[in-house]
Backbone as CSV, one residue per row, in Angstrom:
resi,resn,N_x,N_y,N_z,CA_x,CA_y,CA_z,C_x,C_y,C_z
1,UNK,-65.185,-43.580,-15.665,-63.886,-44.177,-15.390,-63.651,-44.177,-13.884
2,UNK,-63.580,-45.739,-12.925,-63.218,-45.276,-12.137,-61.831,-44.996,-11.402
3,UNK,-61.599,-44.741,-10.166,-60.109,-43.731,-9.953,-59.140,-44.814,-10.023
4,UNK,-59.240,-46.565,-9.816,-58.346,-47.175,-10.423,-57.911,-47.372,-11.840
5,UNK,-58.959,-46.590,-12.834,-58.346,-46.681,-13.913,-57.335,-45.802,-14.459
6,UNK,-56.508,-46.908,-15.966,-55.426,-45.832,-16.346,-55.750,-45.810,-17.714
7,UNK,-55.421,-44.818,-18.225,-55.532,-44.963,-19.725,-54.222,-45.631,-20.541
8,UNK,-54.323,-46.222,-21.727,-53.000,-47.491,-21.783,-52.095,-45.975,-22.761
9,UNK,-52.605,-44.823,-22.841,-50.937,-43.895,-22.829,-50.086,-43.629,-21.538
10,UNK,-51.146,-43.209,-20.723,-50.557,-43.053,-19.186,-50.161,-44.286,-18.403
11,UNK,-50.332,-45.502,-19.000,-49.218,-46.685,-18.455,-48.228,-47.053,-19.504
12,UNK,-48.529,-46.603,-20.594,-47.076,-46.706,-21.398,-46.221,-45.869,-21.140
13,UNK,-46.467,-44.353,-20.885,-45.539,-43.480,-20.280,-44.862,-43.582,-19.453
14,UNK,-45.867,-44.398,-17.949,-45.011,-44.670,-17.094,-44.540,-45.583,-17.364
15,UNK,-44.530,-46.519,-17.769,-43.740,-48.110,-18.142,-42.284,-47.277,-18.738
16,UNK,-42.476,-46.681,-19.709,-40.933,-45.956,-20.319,-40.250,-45.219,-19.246
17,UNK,-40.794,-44.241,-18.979,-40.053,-43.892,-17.236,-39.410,-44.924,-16.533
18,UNK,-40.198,-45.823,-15.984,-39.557,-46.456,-14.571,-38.487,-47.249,-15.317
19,UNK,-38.646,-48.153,-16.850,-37.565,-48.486,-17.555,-36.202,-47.806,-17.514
20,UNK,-36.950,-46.608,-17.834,-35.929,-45.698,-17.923,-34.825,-45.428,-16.852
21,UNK,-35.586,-45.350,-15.720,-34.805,-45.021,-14.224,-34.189,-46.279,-13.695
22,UNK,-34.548,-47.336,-14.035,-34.004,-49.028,-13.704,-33.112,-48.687,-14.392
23,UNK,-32.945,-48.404,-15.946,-31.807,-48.700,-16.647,-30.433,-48.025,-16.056
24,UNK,-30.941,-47.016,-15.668,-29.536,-46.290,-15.235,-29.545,-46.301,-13.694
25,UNK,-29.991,-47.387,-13.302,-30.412,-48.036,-11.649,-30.009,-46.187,-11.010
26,UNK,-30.962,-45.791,-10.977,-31.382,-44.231,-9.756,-33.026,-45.234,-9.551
27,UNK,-33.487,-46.586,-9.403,-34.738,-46.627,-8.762,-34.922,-46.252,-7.296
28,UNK,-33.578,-46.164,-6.324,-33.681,-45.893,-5.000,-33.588,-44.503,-4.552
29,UNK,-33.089,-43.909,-5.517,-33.163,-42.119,-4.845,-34.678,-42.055,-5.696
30,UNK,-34.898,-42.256,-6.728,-36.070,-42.067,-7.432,-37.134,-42.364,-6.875
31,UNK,-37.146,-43.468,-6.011,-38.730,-43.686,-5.219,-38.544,-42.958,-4.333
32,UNK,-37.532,-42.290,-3.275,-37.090,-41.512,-2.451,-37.773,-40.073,-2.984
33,UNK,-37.487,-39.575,-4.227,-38.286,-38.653,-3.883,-39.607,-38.989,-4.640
34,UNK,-39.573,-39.821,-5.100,-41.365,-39.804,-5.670,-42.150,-39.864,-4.284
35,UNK,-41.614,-40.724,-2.969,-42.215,-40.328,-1.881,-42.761,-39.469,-1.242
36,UNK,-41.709,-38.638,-1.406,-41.460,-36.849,-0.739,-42.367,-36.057,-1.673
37,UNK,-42.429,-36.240,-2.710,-43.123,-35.585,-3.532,-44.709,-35.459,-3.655
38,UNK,-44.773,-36.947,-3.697,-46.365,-37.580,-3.973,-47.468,-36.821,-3.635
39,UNK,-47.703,-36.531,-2.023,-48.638,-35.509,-1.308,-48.914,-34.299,-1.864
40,UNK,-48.046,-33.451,-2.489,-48.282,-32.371,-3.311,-47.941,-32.574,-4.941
41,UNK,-48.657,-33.683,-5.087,-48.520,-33.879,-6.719,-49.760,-32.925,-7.556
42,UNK,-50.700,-32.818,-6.728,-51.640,-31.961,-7.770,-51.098,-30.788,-7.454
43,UNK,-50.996,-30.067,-6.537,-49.998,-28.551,-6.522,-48.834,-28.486,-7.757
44,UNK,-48.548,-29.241,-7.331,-47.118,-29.578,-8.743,-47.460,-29.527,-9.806
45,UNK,-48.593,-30.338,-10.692,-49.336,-30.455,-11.509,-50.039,-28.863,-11.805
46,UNK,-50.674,-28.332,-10.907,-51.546,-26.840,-11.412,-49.958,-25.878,-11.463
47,UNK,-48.924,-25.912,-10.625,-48.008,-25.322,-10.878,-47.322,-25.237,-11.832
48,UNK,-47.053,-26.833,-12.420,-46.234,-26.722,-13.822,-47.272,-26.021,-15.052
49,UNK,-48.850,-26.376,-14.973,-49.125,-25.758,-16.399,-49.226,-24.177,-16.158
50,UNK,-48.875,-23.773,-14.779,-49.139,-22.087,-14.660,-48.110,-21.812,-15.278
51,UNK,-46.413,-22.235,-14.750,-45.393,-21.917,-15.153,-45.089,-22.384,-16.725
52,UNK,-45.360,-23.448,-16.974,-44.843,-23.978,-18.449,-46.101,-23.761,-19.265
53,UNK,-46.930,-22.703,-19.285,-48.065,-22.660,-19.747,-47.234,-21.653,-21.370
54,UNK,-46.737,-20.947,-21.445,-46.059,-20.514,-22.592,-45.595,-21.476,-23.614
55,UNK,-44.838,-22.704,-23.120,-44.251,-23.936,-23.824,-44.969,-24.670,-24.123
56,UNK,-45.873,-25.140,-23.657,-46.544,-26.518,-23.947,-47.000,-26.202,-25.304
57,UNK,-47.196,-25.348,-25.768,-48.062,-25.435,-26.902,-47.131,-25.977,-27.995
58,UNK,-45.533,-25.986,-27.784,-44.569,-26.455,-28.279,-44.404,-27.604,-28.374
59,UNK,-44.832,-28.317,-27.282,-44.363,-29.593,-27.079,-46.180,-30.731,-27.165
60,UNK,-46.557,-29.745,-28.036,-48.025,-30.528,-28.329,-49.130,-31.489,-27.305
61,UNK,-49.766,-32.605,-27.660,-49.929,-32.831,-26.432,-49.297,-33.484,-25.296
62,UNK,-48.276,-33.826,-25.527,-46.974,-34.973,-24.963,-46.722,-34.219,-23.668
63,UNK,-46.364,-32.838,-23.516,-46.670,-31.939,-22.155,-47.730,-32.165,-21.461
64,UNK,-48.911,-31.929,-21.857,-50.186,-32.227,-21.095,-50.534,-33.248,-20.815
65,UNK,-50.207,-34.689,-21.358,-49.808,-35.702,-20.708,-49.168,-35.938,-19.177
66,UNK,-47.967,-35.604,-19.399,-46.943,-35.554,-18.957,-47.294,-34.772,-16.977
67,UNK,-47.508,-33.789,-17.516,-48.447,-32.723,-16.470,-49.554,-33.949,-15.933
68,UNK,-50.565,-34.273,-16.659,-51.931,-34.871,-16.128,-51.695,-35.753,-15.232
69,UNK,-50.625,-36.800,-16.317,-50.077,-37.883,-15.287,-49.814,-37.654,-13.868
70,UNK,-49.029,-36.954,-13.751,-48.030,-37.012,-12.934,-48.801,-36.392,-11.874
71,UNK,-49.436,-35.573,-11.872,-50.816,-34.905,-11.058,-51.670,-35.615,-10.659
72,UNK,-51.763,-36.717,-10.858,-52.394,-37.917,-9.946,-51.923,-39.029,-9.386
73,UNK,-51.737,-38.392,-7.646,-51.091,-39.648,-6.855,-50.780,-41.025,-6.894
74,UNK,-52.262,-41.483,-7.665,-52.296,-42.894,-7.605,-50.959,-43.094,-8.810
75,UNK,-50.814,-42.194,-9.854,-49.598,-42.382,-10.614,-48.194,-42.626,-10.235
76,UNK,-48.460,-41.617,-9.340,-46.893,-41.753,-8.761,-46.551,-43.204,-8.158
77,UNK,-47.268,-43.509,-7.399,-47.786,-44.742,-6.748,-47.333,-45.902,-7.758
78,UNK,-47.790,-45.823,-8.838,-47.964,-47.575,-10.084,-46.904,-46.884,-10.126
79,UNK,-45.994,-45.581,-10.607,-44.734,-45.426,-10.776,-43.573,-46.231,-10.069
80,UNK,-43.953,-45.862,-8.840,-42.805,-47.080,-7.964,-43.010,-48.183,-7.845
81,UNK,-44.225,-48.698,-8.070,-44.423,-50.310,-8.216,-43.599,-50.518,-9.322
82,UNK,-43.991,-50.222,-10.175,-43.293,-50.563,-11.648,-42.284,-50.481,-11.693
83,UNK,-41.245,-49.360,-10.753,-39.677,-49.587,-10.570,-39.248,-50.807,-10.146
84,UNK,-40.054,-51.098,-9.147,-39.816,-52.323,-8.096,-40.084,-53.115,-8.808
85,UNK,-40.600,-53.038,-9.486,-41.012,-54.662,-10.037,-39.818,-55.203,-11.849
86,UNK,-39.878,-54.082,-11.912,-38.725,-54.438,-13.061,-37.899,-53.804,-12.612
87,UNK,-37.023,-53.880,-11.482,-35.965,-54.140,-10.629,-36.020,-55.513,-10.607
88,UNK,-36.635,-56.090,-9.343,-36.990,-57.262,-9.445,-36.976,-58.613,-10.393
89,UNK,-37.260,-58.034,-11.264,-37.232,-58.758,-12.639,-35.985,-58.940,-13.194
90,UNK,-35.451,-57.967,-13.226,-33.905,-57.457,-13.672,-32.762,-58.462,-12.978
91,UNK,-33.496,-58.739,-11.741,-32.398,-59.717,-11.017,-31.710,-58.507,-9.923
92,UNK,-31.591,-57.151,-9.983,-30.661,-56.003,-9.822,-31.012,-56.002,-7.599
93,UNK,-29.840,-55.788,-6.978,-30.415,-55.856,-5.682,-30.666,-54.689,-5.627
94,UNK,-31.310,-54.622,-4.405,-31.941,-53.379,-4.265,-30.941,-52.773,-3.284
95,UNK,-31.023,-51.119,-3.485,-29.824,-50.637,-2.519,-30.367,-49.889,-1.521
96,UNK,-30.634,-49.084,-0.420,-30.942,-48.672,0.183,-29.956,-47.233,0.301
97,UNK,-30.527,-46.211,-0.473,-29.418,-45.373,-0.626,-29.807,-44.208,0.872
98,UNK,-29.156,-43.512,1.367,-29.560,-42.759,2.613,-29.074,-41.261,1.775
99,UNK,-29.416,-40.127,2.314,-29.313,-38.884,1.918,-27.751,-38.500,1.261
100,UNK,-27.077,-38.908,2.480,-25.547,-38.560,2.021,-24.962,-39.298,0.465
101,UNK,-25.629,-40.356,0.256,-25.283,-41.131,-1.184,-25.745,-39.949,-1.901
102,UNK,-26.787,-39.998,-1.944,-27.327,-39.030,-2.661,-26.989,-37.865,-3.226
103,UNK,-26.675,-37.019,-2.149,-25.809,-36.048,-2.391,-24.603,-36.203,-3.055
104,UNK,-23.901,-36.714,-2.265,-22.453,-37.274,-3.171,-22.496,-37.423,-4.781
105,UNK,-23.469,-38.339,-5.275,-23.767,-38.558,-6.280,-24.040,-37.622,-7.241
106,UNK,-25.227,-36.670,-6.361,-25.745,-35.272,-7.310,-24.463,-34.456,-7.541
107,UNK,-23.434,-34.709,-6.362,-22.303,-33.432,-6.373,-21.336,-34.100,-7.299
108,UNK,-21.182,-35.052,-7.624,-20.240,-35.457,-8.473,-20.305,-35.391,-9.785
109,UNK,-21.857,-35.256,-9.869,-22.051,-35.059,-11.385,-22.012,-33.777,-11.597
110,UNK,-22.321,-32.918,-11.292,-22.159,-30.914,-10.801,-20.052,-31.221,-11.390
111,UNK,-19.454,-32.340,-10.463,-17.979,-31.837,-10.353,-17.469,-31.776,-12.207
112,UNK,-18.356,-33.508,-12.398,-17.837,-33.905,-13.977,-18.226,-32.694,-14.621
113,UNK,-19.277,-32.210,-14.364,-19.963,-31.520,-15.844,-19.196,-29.793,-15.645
114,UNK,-18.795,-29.490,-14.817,-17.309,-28.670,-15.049,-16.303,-28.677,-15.100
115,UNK,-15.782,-29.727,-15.188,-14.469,-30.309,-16.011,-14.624,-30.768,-17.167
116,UNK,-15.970,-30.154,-17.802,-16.209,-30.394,-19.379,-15.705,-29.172,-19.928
């Protein structure tokens, strides 16, 4: 297999993801940190099965998926294409969110979910 290939679970996974993150339009903080992230995706990857190594056996193989994926850069990578592109598709403009949105956003949901 070579390193451009994907297996068609690990592009259906991501296809449901980036759907997922369009739908509730976070594609601009979301590629924001898939950016930040990307470079230490295999660290991340050996880290989560050290730490979630008790659980997975719970969550069958859908964890180890999940883990594998995401542990290879080039994933992260078709990840934000695939935002962008069904953005794009969507018709939806694109926003250019800067840190302070961001925050705001994360803190507001912190405010709602204690006034529950």
């Amino acid at each position: 297999m070579k390193k451009d290939d994907i297996s068609e679970r690990e592009k259906i996974l991501l296809e449901r993801i980036a759907r997922r993150i369009v739908d509730m339009e976070l594609e601009g903080p979301a590629i924001w940190i898939l950016q930040t992230i990307k470079p230490l995706s295999v660290i991340g990857g050996e880290l989560a099965y050290f730490y979630l190594a008790p659980f997975l056996p719970l969550l069958d193989e859908k964890g180890y998926e999940f883990i594998d994926t995401f542990e290879k850069r080039e994933n992260i990578e078709r990840l934000i294409k695939m935002m962008e592109k069904i953005s794009k598709d969507k018709g939806q403009k694109k926003r250019n969110y800067n840190l302070r949105e961001i925050l705001n956003k994360i803190r507001m949901l912190f405010v709602k979910s204690k006034n529950i």
